[in-house]
C-alpha positions in Angstrom: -150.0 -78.5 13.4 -151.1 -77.4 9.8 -149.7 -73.8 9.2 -150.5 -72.9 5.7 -147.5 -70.6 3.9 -145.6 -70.7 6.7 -144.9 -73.7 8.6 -146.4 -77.2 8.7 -146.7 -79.6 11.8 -149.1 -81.7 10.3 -150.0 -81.9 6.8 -152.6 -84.5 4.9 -150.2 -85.2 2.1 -146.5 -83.7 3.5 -144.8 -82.5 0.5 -141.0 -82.8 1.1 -138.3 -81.3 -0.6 -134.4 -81.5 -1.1 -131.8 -83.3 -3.1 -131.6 -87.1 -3.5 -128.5 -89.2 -3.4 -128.5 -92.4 -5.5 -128.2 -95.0 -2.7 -130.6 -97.1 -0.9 -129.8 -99.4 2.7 -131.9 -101.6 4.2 -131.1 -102.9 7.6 -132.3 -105.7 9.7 -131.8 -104.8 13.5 -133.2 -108.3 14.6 -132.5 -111.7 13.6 -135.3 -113.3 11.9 -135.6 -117.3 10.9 -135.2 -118.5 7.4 -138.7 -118.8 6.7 -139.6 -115.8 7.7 -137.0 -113.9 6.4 -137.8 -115.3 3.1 -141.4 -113.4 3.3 -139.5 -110.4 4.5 -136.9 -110.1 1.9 -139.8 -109.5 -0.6 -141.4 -106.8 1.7 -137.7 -105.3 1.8 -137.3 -105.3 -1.8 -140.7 -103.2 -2.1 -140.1 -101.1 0.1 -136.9 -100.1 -1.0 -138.2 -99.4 -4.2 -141.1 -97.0 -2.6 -138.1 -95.4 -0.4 -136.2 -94.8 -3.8 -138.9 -93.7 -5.8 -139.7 -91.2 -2.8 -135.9 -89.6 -2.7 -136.6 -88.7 -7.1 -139.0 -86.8 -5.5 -136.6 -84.6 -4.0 -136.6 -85.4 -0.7 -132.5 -85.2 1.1 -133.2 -88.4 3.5 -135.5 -91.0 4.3 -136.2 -93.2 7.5 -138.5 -96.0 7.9 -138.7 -99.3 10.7 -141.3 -101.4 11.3 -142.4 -104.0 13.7 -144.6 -107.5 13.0 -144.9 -109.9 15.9 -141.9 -108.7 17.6 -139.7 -108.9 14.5 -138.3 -105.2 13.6 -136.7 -104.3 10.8 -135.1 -101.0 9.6 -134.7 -99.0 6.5 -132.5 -95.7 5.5 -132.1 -93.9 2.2 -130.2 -90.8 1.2 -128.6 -88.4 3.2 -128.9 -86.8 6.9 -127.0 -83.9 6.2 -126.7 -82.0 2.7 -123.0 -80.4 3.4 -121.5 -83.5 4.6 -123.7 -86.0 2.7 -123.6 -88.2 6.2 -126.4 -91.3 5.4 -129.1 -91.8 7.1 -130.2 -94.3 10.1 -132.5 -95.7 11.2 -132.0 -94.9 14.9 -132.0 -91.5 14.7 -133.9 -88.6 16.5 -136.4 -86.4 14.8 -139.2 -84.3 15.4 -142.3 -86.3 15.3 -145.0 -82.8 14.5 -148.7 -84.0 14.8 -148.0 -87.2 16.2 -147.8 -85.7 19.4 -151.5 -85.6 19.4 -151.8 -88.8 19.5 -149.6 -88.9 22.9 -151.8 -85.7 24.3 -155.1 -88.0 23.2 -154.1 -90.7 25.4 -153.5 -88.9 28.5 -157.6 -87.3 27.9 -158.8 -90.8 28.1 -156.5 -91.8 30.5 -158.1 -89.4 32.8 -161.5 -90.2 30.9 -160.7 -93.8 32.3 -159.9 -92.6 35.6 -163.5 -90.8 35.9 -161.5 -87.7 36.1 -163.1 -86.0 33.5 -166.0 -86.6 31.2 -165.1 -86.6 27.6 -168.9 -84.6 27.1 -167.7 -82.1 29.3 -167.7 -78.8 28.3 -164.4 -77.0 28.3 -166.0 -73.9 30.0 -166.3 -76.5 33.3 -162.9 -76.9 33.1 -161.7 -73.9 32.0 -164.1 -71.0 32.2 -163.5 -68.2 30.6 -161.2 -69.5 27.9 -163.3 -70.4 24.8 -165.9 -67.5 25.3 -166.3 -64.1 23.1 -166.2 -63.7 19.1 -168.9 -66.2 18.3 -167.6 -68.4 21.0 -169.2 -70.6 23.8 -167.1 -72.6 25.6 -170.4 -74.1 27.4 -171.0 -75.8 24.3 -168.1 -77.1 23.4 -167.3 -80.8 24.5 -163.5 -82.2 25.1 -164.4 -84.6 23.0 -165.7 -82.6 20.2 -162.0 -81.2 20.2 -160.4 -84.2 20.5 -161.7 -85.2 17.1 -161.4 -81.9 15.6 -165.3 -81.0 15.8 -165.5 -78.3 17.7 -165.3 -75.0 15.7 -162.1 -73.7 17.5 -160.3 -71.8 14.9 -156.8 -72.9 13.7 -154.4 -70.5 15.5 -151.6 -70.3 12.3 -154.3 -68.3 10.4 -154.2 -65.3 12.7 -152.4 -62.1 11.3 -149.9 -62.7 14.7 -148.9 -65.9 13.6 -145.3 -66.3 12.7 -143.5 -69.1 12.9 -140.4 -68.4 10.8 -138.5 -67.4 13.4 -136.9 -70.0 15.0 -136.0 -68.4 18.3 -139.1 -67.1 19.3 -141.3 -68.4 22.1 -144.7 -69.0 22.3 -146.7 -69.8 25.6 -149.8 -71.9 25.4 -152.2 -69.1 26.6 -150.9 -67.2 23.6 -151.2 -69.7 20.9 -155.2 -70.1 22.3 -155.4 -66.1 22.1 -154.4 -66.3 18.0 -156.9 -68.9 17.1 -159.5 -67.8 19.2 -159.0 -64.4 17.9 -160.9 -65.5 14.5 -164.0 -66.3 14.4 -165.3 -70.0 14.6 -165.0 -71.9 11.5 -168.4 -73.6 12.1 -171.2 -74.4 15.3 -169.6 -77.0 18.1 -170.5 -80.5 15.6 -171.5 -78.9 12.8 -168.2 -79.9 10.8 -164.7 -80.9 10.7 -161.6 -79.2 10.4 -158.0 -79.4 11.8 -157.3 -77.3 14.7 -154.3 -77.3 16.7 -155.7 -74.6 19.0 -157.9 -77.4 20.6 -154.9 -79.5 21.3 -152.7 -76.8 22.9 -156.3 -75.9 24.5 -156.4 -80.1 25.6 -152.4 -79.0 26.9 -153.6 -76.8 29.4 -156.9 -79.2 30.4 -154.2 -82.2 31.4 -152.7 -79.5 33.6 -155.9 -77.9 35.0 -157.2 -81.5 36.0 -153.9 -83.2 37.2 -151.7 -80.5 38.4 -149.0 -81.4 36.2 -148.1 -80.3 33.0 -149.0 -82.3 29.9 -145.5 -82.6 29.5 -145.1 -84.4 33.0 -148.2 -86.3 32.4 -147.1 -87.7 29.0 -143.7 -88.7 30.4 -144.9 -90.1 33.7 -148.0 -91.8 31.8 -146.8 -93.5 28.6 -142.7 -92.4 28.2 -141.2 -94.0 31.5 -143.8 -97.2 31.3 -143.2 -98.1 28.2 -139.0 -97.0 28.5 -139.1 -94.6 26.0 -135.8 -93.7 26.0 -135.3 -91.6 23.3 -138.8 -89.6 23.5 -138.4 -86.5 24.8 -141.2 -83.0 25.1 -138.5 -80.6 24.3 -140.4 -77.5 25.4 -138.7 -74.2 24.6 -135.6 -76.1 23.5 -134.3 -75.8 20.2 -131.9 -78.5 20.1 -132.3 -82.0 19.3 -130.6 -83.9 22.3 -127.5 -86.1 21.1 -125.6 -86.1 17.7 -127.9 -88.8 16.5 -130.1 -87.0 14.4 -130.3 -85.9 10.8 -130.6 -82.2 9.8 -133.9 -80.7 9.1 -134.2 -78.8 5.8 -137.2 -76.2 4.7 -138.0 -75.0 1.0 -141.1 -73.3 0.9 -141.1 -73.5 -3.0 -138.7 -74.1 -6.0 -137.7 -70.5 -5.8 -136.5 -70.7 -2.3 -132.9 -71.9 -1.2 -133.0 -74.6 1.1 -132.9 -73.4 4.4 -130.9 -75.9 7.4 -134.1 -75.7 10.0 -132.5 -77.9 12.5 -132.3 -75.6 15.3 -136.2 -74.6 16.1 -138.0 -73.9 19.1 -140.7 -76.0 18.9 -143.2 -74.1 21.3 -145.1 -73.0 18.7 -146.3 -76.5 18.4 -146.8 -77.1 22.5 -149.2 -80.2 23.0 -150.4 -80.5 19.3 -146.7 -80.6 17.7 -143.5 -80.7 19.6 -142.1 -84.2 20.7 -138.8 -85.7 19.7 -138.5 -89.6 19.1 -137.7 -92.4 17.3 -138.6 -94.6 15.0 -138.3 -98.0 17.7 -139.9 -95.4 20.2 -143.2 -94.7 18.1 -143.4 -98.4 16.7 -143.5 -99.3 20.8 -146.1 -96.7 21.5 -148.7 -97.3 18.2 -148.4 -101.4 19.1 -149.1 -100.3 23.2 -151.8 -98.4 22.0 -153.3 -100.1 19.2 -152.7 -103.3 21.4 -155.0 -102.1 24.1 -151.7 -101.8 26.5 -152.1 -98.1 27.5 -156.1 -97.6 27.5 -159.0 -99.6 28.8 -161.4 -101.3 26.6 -163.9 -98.6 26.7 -161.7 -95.3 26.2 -159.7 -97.3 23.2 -162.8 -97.7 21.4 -163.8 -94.4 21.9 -160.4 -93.3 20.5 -161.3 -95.3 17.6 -164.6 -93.8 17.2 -164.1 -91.7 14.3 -166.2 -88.7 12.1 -166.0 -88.1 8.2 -163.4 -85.7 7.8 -164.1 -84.7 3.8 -160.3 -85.0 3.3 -158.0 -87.0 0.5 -156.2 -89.7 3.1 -158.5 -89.8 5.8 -160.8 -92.2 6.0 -162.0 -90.9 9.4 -160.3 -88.8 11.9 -161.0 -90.5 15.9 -159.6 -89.2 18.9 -155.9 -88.0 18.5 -155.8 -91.0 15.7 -157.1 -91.1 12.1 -158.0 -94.5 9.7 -156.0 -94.4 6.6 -157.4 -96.5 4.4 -154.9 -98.5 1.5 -155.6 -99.2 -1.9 -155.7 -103.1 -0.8 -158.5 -102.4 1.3 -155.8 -102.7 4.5 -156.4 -99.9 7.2 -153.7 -98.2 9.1 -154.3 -96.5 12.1 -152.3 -93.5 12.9 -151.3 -89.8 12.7 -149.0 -87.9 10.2 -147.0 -84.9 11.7 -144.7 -82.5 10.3 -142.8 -79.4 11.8 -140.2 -77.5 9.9 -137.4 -79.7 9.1 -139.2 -82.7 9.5 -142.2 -85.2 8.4 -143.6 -88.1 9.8 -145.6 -90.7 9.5 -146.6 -93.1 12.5 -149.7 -96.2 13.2 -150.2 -99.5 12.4 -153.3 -102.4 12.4 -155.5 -102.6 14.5 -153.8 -104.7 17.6 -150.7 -103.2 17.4 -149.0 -106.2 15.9 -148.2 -104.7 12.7 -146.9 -101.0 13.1 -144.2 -98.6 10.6 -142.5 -95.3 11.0 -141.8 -93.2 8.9 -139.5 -90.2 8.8 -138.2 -87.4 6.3 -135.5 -84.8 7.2 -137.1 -81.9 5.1 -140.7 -80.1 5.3 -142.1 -79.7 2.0 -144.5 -78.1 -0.9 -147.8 -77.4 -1.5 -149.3 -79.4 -3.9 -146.8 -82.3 -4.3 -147.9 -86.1 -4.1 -148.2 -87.4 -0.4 -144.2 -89.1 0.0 -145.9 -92.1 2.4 -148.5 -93.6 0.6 -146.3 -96.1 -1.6 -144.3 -96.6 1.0 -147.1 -98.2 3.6 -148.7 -100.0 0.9 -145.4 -101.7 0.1 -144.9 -102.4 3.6 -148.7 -103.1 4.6 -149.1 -105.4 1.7 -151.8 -108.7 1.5 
């Protein structure tokens, strides 16, 4: 979720800031033979290098794991906690943001799959009433068109109600559709593109108009328990990050500010377009399921892949719930950035899932500073 001067749950080049100790770790978690260890060393070098470069930035801690036919390796740089200076791992819990959408995508064409729904539905059929009023017309806006950020919906974090600094409040989903449908449409149903976490908490409460169950339920029993995501949780109104094994999440809006310890946050204010928990090992499962065809048919993954011109630095073409990034060496990821105060992410992989790489930073960051990931995937992603 993209929450300009306030908070951000996704952002197309996360900005982090913090302090940045002078260590870096690398860790293999899986023994690898000689061979191709020997090709792996050289990606570890590189991509310690790209983790330390990212940490002069000013960033307090860095995570990053990757997976290539089955082999997984794991990375950790500076520090999980700024009073302590505890290191970080490679196993621990964060808030994954905007890469929830990618989770809330999967159930649509799940149910797309199904012939439950019709991704050229209009979300008036589903939900009548909802998207209508204030230059709105829910009859002519497709679940689809939201799905790939199309449809018009206003962003919900530029309404005048919007506040998101406080981390006790609670937000419902009804009310987070209320805010962003409370300005006006940023452009006619496919006449554009822009970034709109209204139409993913809007998707939210489609999954539980067409199954019954929440999108939280859905999302658990659909793609957490088949795949044994064990450490994957929808925290709801939760403010806590379940377990101890999980680095603290800092916040500096701008060099002026203190660092603020953001850790505790009640992440309902992201609902079904920002507010998982995870891991690394999690996410690389979930991008190679997906990406490897595990978790939608034939038909509904291409669709996903299906993408439209976005206009913006870093996306090559945003799909459904998934976005093409592009490298300088011509290589494309496929994936989805998040960030939510006190944390950003980046999650995807190749096409085919055999190739995926997460990677997570303990601190949400400025405006204007150079995107923390890019080096770091083209290190690991590397011809």
């Amino acid at each position: 979720m993209k929450i300009r001067s306030q908070i951000t749950f996704v952002s197309l080049a996360l900005l982090i800031t913090g302090s940045s100790p002078p260590y870096v770790k690398a860790e293999p978690t899986q023994n690898v033979s000689s061979s191709l260890q020997t090709s792996t060393q050289r990606d570890h070098n590189s991509v310690k290098k790209a983790m330390h470069d990212t940490l002069q930035l000013g960033f307090p801690g860095i995570l990053a794991k990757t997976s290539e036919d089955e082999k997984t390796w794991g990375y950790a740089a500076g520090v999980a906690n700024l009073s302590t200076k505890k290191p970080m791992e490679t196993d621990f819990r964060f808030r994954i943001g905007s890469v929830t959408k990618t989770f809330t995508a999967t159930v649509v064409l799940q149910l797309a799959g199904e012939n439950r729904l019709n991704l050229d539905d209009s979300i008036e059929k589903w939900l009548p009433g909802a998207i209508q009023g204030n230059g709105y017309n829910g009859k002519q806006i497709t679940i689809r068109q939201i799905l790939n950020h199309t449809s018009g919906i206003a962003e919900y974090s530029r309404s005048k109600d919007a506040d998101f600094m406080d981390p006790k409040k609670s937000y419902t989903a009804e009310e987070l559709v209320k805010m962003g449908t409370s300005l006006p449409p940023d452009f006619a149903p496919g006449k554009g593109w822009y970034y709109s976490n209204t139409g993913y908490v809007l998707l939210g409460i489609l999954i539980e108009k067409v199954t019954g169950n929440s999108y939280a339920e859905e999302i658990e029993n659909r793609i957490i328990e088949p795949l044994e995501l064990s450490d994957t949780f929808l925290p709801g109104n939760s403010s806590v990050i379940p377990g101890t094994k999980h680095a603290r999440g800092y916040s500096q809006p701008d060099e002026a500010s203190e660092i603020k310890d953001v850790t505790y946050y009640n992440p309902s204010a992201g609902s079904s377009a920002g507010d998982m928990i995870s891991t690394a090992d999690d996410l690389n499962k979930f991008f190679s399921s997906l990406l490897g065809g595990k978790l939608l048919k034939e038909q509904q993954l291409k669709q996903m892949l299906t993408t439209v011109p976005t206009g913006k630095a870093g996306i090559d073409g945003y799909g459904l719930g998934i976005f093409e990034t592009k490298l300088p060496n011509g290589v494309s990821i496929w994936g989805h950035t998040g960030g939510i105060l006190g944390f950003s992410t980046i999650a995807g992989g190749t096409l085919g899932g055999k190739h995926t790489m997460v990677v997570s930073l303990n601190s949400l960051g400025r405006d204007n500073s150079p995107n923390p990931f890019t080096n770091i995937l083209l290190a690991e992603f590397s011809k």
